[in-house]
C-alpha positions as CSV (number, residue, x, y, z in Angstrom):
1,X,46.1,62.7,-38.4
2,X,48.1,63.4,-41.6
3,X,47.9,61.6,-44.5
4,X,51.9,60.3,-45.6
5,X,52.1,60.7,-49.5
6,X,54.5,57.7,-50.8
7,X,57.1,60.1,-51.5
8,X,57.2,61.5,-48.0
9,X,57.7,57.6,-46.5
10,X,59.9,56.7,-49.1
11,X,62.4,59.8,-48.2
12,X,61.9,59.0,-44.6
13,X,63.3,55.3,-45.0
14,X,66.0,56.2,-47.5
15,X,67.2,59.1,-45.1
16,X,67.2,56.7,-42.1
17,X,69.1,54.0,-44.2
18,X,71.8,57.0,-45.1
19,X,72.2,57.4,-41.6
20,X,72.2,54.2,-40.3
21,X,75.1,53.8,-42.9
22,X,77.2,56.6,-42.2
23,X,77.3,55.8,-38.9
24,X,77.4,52.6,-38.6
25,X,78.7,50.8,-41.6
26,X,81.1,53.0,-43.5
27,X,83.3,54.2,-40.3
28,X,86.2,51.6,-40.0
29,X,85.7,50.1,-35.7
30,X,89.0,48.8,-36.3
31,X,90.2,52.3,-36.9
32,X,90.5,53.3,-33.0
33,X,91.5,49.9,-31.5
34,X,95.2,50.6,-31.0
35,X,94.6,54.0,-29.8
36,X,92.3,52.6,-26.6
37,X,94.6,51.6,-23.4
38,X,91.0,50.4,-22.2
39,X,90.6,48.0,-25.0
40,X,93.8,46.9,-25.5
41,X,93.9,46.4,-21.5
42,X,90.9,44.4,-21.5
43,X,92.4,42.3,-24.8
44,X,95.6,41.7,-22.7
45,X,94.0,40.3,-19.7
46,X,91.3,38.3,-21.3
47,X,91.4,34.1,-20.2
48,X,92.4,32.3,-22.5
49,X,90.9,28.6,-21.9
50,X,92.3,24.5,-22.9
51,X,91.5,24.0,-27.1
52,X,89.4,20.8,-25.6
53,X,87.7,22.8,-23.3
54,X,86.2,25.4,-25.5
55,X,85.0,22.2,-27.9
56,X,83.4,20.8,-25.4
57,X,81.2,23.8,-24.5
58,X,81.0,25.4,-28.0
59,X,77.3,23.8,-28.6
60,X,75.9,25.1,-25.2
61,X,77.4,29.1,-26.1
62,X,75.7,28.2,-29.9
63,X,72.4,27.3,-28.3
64,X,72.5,30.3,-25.1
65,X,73.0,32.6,-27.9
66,X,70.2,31.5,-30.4
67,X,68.1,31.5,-27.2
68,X,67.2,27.8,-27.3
């Protein structure tokens, strides 16, 4: 097994971060969204639920999401 100097893990990390940024954080997602039929299709036809019914169930999506 090789022995990592600390240079060698430290240009490992910095090179995944650089990637990790290019492609995922610098490239605008908003950029494509009026260009995608499939997207805007699926935006169009979405449900669209009662104000006082989304209230009412807005603690139970909080806690199935945290995984409570």
């Amino acid at each position: 097994m090789k022995e990592l100097r600390a240079e060698e893990v430290t240009g490992g990390v910095k090179g995944w971060m650089q990637r990790a940024y290019t492609e995922l954080i610098q490239p605008d997602l908003f950029e494509d969204v009026p260009s995608s039929d499939t997207l805007m299709r699926i935006h169009s036809t979405a449900e669209e639920f009662d104000a006082s019914a989304e209230e009412l169930w807005a603690p139970f999506q909080v806690n199935s999401v945290s995984g409570r």
